[in-house]
N, C-alpha and C positions, 0 to 999 in steps of 0.2 A: 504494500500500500504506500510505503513512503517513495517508493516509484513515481508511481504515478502522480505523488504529490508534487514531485521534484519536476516530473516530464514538466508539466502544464503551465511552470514558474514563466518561462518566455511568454507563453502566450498572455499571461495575465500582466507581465512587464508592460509589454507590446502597448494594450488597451487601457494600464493604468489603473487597473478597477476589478477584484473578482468577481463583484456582483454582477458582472460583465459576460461572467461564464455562463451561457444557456444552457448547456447538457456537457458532459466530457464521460465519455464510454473506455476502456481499453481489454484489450487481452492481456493476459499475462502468461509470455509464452518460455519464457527461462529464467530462472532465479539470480539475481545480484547477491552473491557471498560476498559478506565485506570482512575482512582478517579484523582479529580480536586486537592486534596492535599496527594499525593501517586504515589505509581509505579506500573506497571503489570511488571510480571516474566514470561517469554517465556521460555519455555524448548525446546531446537532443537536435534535433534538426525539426522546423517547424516550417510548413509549406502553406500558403491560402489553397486548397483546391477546389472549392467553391465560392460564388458570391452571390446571395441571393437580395437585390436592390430593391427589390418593392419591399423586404421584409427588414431589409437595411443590417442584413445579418451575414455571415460568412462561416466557413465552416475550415478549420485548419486543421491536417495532417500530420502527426506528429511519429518522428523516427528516434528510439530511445535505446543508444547501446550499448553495453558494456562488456568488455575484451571482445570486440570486433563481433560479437554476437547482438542479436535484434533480441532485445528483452520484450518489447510490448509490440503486440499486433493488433489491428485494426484502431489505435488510437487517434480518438477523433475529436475537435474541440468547435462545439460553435459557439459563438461570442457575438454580442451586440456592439454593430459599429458607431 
């Protein structure tokens, strides 16, 4: 869970506002082990790949990974623009 909490940080940067976040869905498709005396490094990439203008809403794709493995699938964020 704190995955996911971490994924979604850009996009709520982005818009400035959680209350911003309309829906946020993910898989969880491999586990982040983080070492008892260490860090894990999440790489997040967040894409627009939808816009929907009459609704004035957007829907961003998010890619979340760590040691070159895709942890989260189908992560999805819509947000009010």
């Amino acid at each position: 869970m704190l995955t996911m909490g971490l994924a979604v940080q850009p996009v709520i940067d982005w818009v400035q506002d959680s209350a911003r976040i309309l829906d946020y869905g993910v898989r969880f498709t491999k586990p982040v082990v983080v070492p008892a005396s260490g860090f894990a490094t999440l790489t997040v990439t967040a894409t627009v790949a939808q816009l929907d203008e009459e609704g004035n809403k957007a829907r961003v794709d998010l890619t979340c990974s760590f040691e070159e493995n895709n942890v989260l699938g189908k992560a999805q964020v819509w947000v009010q623009l």
